[in-house]
C-alpha positions as CSV (number, residue, x, y, z in Angstrom):
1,X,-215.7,59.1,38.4
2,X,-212.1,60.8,38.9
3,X,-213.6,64.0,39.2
4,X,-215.3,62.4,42.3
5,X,-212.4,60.9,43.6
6,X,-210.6,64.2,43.3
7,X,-213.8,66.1,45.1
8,X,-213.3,63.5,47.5
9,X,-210.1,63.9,48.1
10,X,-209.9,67.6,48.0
11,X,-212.5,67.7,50.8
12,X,-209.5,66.2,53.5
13,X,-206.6,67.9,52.2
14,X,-205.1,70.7,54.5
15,X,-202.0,70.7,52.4
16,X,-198.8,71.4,54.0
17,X,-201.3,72.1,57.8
18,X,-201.6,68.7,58.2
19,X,-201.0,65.0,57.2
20,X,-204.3,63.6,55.1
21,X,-205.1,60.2,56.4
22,X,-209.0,60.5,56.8
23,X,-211.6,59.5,53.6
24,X,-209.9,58.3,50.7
25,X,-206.6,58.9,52.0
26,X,-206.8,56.0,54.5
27,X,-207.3,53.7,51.6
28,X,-204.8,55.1,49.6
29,X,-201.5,57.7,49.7
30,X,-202.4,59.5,46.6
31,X,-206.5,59.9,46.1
32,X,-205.7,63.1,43.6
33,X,-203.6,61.3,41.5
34,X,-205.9,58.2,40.9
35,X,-208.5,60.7,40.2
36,X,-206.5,62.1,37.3
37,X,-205.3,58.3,36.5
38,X,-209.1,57.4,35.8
39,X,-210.0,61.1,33.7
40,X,-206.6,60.1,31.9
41,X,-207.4,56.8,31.1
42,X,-211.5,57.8,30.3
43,X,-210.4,60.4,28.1
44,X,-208.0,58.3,26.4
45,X,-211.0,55.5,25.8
46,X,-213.1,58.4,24.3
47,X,-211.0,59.1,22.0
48,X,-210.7,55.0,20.7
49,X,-206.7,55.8,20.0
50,X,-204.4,53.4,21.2
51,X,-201.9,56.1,20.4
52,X,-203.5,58.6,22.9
53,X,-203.7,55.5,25.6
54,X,-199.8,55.0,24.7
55,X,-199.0,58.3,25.3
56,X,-200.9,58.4,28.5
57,X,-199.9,55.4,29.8
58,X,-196.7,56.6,29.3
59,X,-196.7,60.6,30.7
60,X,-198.3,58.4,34.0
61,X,-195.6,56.0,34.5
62,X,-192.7,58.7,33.7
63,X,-194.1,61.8,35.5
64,X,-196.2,60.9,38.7
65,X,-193.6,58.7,40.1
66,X,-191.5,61.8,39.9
67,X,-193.5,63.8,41.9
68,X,-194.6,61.3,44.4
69,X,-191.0,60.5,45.6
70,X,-190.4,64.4,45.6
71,X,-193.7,64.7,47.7
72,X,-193.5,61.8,50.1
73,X,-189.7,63.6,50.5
74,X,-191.7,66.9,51.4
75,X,-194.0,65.1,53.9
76,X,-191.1,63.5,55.5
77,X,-189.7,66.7,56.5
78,X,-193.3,68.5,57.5
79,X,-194.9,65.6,59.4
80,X,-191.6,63.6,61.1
81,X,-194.8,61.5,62.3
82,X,-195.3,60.3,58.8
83,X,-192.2,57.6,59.1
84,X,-194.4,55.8,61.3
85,X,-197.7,56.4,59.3
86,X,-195.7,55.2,56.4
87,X,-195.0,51.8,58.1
88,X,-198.5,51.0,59.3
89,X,-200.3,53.3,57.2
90,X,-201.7,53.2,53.8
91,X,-200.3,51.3,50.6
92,X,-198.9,53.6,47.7
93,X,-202.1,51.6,45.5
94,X,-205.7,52.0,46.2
95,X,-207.5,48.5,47.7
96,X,-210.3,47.6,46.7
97,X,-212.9,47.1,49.6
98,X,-216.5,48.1,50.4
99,X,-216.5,51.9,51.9
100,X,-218.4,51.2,54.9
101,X,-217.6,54.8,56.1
102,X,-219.3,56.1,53.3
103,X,-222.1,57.9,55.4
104,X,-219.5,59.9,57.2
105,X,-217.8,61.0,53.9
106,X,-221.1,62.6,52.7
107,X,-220.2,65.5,54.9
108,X,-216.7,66.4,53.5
109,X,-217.9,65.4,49.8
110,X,-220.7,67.9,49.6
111,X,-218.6,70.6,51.3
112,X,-215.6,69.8,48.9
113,X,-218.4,70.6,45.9
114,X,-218.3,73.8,46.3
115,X,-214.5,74.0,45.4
116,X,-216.0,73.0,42.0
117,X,-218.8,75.3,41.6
């Protein structure tokens, strides 16, 4: 599943051309990091170690935030449009809702999966 997300994502991202706010990126400000969120927390299931999941858990909450405040500082200064995207745009956690877009995305997913083959 988070290698889908991050197909998904991948397939919208013109990094640093222009601001991603189409496919998952409408739903939530960081698609790719979600993906690695759920291959994190799967891997650290498989391996039925609450020591692993600690250590995880723990890499997630002290590095991403990092890098997402250093990002959204990036995007601030490539896309000045992104103040007001921020303000009426998408929340900084994915919402749960049913995709109803999902026929469109079909497009941009299988063309995204060759960046994996």
């Amino acid at each position: 599943m988070g290698l889908l997300i991050r197909t998904w994502s991948a397939g919208h991202l013109r990094k640093e051309k222009e601001l991603a706010i189409s496919g998952p990126y409408q739903y939530t400000r960081n698609p790719l990091y979600l993906g690695n969120f759920v291959i994190g927390v799967s891997a650290a299931f498989a391996s039925r170690s609450w020591w692993v999941l600690g250590y995880f858990a723990a890499y997630f909450l002290l590095f991403y935030p990092l890098v997402i405040k250093r990002e959204m500082k990036s995007m601030k200064e490539l896309f000045p449009a992104f103040f007001l995207y921020e303000k009426i745009g998408t929340p900084p956690v994915i919402i749960i809702q049913v995709i109803d877009k999902i026929s469109n995305e079909i497009d941009v997913f299988s063309n995204a999966i060759g960046f994996w083959i």
